[in-house]
N, C-alpha and C positions, 0 to 999 in steps of 0.2 A: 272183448271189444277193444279197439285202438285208437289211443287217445287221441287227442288233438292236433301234440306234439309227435308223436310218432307217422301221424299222416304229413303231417308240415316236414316233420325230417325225409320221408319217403319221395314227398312232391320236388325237395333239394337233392337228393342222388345221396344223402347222408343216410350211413347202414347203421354204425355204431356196435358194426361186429368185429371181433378180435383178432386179425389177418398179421401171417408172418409170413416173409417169404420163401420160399421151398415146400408150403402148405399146398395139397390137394385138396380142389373144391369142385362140386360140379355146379355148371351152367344152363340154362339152356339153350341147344343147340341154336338155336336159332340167333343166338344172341353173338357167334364166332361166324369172323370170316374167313371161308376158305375159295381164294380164288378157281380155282380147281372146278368148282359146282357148275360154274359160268360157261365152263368149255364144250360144244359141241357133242354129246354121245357120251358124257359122262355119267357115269351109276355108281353112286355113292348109296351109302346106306342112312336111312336120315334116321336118327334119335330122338328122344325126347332131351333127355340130357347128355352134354359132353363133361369130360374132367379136364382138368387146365392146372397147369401150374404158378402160381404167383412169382413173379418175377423181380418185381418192386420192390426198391429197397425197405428195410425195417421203418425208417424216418415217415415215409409216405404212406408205411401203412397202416401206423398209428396215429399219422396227421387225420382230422375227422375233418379238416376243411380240404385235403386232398379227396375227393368224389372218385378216381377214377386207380386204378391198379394197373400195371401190367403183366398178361398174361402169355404164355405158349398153349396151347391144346395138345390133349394125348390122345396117342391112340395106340387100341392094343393087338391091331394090322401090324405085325411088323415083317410081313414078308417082303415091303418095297419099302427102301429107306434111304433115304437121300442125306447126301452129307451134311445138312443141314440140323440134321437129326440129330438127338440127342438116344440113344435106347438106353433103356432101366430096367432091371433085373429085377425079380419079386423078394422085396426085402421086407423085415418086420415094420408095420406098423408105414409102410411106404406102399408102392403098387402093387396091389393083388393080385396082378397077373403082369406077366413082359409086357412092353408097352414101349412107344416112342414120341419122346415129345417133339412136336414139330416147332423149331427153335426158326425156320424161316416164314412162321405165321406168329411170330409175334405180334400184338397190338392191346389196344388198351380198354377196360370195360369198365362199369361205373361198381364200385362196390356195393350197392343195392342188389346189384344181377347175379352175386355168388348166394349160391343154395343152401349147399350141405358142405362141410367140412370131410375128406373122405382120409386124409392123413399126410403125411409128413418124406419130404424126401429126406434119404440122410443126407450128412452133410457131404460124402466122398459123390454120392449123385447128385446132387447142386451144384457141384466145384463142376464137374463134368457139363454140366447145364451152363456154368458162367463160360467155362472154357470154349467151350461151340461156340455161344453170344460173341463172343471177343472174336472167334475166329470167323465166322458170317459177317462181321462188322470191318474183317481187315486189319483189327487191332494188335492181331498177333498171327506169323504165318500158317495156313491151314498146315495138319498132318495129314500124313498117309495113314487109312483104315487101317 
């Protein structure tokens, strides 16, 4: 049964779960937005769960008065991939299958809403992760595929 406190922290968007960033968690679908849905003759395949990657810095995601994370969504589609994209290779103890994170559906979700913990990118696919971010945002000049 769930205490008092625990329903009072759930009612504030306070998880008090252990989030690092480059961590895999899954969500429920329903809880990511992907503009994409909304258009005209679209067929997507709906889930119960998506996986997302944590974005947010270390600071914010052991701040417990920080409520909210930022994330990307994967997916493990990766026959259309838009530059936007980040793709991950099937590495130990990271994605268990190829997969692409959609680095231009970044947004933010409250950390109550993360599920399960599914595993960790390494650090060479993060670096890859920031590098897209910086390069979607104009920070740094896009490369050539």
């Amino acid at each position: 049964m769930r205490s008092q406190f625990e329903k009072e922290f759930d009612r504030l968007g306070i998880c008090g779960k252990e989030i690092l960033p480059g961590e895999i968690w899954t969500v429920k679908d329903e809880i990511i937005i992907i503009p994409e849905t909304r258009l005209p003759g679209f067929k997507g395949t709906e889930h119960e769960y998506r996986p997302i990657v944590i974005l947010s810095c270390q600071e914010d995601c052991k701040d417990p008065q920080t409520i909210t994370v930022v994330i990307c969504p994967l997916t493990t589609r990766t026959d259309i991939v838009h530059q936007t994209d980040c793709f991950l290779s099937v590495m130990e103890g990271s994605v268990k299958e190829e997969s692409l994170a959609h680095l231009g559906l970044i947004q933010p979700i409250l950390k109550a809403d993360l599920v399960e913990k599914k595993g960790q990118l390494t650090k060479e696919q993060f670096d890859s992760v920031k590098t897209i971010i910086l390069m979607n945002f104009g920070f740094i000049p896009r490369t050539e595929p």
